[in-house]
N, C-alpha and C positions, 0 to 999 in steps of 0.2 A: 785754612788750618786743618779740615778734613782730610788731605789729601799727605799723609803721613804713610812710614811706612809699617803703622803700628794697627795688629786688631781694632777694628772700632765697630762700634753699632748703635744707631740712632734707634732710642727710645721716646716717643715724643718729643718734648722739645728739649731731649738731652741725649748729646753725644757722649758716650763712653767707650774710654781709649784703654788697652791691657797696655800698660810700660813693666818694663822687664826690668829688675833690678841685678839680676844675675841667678847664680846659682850659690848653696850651700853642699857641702857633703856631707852626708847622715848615712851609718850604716843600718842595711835591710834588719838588722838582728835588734833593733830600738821595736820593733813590731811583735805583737806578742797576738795569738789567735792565729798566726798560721807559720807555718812550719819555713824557714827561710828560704829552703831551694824552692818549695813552690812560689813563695815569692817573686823570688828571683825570675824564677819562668813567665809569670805573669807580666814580668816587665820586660823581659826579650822578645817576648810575642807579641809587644805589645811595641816594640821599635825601639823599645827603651837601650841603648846600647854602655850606659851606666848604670846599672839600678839602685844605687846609692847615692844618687844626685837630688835634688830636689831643684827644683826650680822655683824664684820668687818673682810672684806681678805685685804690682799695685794698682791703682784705675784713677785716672784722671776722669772726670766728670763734667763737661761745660753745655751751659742752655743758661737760658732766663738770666743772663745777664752774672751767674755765678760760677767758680772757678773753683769745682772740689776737687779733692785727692782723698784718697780710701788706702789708707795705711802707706807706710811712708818707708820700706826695706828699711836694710841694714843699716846703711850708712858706712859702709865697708866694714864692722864692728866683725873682729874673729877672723879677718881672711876670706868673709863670702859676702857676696850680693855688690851694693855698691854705686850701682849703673843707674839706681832712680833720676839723680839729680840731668845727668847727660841726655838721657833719655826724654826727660820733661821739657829741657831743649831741643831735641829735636823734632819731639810733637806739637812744636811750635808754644810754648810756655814756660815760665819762669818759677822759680819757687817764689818771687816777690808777688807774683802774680793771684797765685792760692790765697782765697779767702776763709776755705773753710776744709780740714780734715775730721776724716769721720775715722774712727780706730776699731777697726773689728775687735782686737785687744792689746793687749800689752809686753807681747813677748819680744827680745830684741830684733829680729827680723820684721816685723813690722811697727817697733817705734824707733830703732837705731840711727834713722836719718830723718829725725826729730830735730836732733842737736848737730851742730857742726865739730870739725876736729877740734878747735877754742872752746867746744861744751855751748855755745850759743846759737840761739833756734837759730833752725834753719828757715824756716818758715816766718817773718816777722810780722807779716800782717792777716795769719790765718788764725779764727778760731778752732779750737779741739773738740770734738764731741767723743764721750766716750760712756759705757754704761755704768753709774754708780757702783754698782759690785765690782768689777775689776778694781776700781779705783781703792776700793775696801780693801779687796785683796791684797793687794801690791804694800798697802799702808797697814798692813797686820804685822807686828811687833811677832807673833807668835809663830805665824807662817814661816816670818825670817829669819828666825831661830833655828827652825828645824829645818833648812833648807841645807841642802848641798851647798859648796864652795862656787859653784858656776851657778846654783840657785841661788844664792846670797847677790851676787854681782847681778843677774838678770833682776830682782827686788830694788838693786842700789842704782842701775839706771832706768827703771820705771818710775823711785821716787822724785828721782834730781829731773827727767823730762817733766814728771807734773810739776815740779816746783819752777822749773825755768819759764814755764809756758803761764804760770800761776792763774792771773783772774783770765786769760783766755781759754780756760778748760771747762766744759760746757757737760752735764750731765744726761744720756740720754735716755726720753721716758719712751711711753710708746706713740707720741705724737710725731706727725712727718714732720725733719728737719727743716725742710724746706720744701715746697708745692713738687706732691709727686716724688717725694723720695721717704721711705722710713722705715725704723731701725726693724730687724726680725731677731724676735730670742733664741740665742742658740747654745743653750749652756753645756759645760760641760771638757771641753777643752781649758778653757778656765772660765773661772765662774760668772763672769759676763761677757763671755764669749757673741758676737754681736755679725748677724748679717741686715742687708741692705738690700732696699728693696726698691726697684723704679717700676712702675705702673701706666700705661696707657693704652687707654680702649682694649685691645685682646691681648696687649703684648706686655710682658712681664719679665722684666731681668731679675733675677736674685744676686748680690756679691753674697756670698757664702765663705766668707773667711777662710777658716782650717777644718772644714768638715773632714775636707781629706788630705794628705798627705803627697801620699802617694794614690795620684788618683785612679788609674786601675786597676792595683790591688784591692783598695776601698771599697770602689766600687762594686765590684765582683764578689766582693764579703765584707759588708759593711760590719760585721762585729770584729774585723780587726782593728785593733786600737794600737797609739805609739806612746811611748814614755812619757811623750811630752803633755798630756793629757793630765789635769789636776784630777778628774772624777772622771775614770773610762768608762764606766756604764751609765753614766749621764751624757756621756758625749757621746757611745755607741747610740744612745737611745734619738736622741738631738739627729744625727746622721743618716739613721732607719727612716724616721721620719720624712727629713727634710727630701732623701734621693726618693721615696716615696709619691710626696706633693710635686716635686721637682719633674718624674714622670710621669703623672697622672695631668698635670696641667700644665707639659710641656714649655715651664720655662728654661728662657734663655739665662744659660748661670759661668757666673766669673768668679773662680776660684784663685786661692791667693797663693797654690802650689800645682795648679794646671800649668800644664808645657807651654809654648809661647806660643799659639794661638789663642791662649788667655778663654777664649767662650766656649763653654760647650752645652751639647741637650743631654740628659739622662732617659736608657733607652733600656726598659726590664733585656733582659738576660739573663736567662736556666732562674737561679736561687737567690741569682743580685742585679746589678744592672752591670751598663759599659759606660764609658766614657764617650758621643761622639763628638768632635772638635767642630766647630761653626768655621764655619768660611769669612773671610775677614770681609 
């Protein structure tokens, strides 16, 4: 089942696979801290021959006998992404299969293929882990109020997934989920915004959810921030930090808007870092 044509990298005794869900389009002008033709530049240079594309992985997770998934795309929801379910078949896996999703957070791109086109989990025999504050979040009467029309609907299907999914929705603390894997706080994109962390002997993966967007603009200036951000200088702060630890201790990191080699290392450059892609 290793022998896929998808990213993977063995972390002791867990293999972790980048599945592509597709792409969304988002325009460069949602970024705010740097000027949009520099932008733009950053991401020509960079190979990007869109630069208002965004790209969506998810990660499959299998060892010790366990079958996770780490956020779960679109579900085709808006015309983008999509590709999870396909994909998880051809990395040799089923959604029946999934026993356990871990939810960085809660925004439609990574809960949208939660549900099926009937509104029925997609996943029927998986638990949910997700961190308490999101869950608050999403269930604030007051938030929802003051939300945008597209904010409203992203609120109305984060509450009907937790209700579909109901006593399989699992709260998470700071204890590992399971032997070798646990949760990292990452607030600030929303407010339990949630990375994941596998550990063995020297080697260390981080999933890093939405630290970045756009990973080598971010990269190169981490105080730029995008709309989609509930608290941007807690999540520039969250961001600082994490590409910081990220390349001073050289871990290997899976980002849930890196291009489809899914892994990369964080490598300082001038005043920020760079993005560089791992080899599959």
């Amino acid at each position: 089942m290793n022998d896929t044509p998808f990213a993977s990298h063995q972390i002791g005794d867990y293999r972790v696979t980048a599945l592509s869900d597709g792409h969304m389009a988002a325009s460069l002008d949602l970024l705010s801290g740097i000027d949009t033709a520099d932008a733009d530049e950053i991401q020509r240079n960079a190979g990007i021959s869109q630069p208002g594309n965004i790209h969506i992985n998810c990660y499959l997770i299998r060892g010790r006998g366990r079958t996770i998934l780490v956020d779960a795309g679109t579900g085709g929801l808006n015309n983008a992404g999509g590709s999870l379910k396909d994909n998880l078949y051809a990395a040799g896996s089923s959604p029946e299969e999934i026993d356990t999703i871990l939810l960085t957070h809660a925004h439609p791109d990574h809960i949208g293929g939660l549900l099926d086109t009937e509104g029925r989990a997609t996943f029927a025999n998986a638990e949910l882990y997700i961190h308490p504050l999101e869950v608050k979040f999403w269930r604030n009467d007051t938030f929802l109020n003051q939300a945008s029309e597209r904010g409203k609907r992203n609120f109305e299907l984060a509450r009907r997934t937790l209700d579909i999914y109901g006593r399989r929705v699992n709260f998470l603390s700071e204890s590992a989920i399971v032997a070798g894997i646990r949760p990292v706080s990452l607030p600030g994109h929303t407010p339990g915004h949630t990375g994941f962390r596998i550990d063995s002997g020297d080697k260390s993966l981080l999933i890093w959810g939405d630290i970045v967007h756009y990973p080598h603009i971010q990269s190169a200036q981490p105080a730029v921030s995008i709309a989609f951000d509930s608290d941007p200088a807690q999540a520039q702060a969250s961001r600082k930090k994490i590409l910081e630890l990220a390349a001073q201790e050289k871990w290997l990191i899976a980002g849930m808007h890196f291009g489809k080699p899914g892994f990369a290392h964080i490598i300082p450059d001038a005043d920020g870092y760079r993005i560089a892609y791992a080899e599959k």
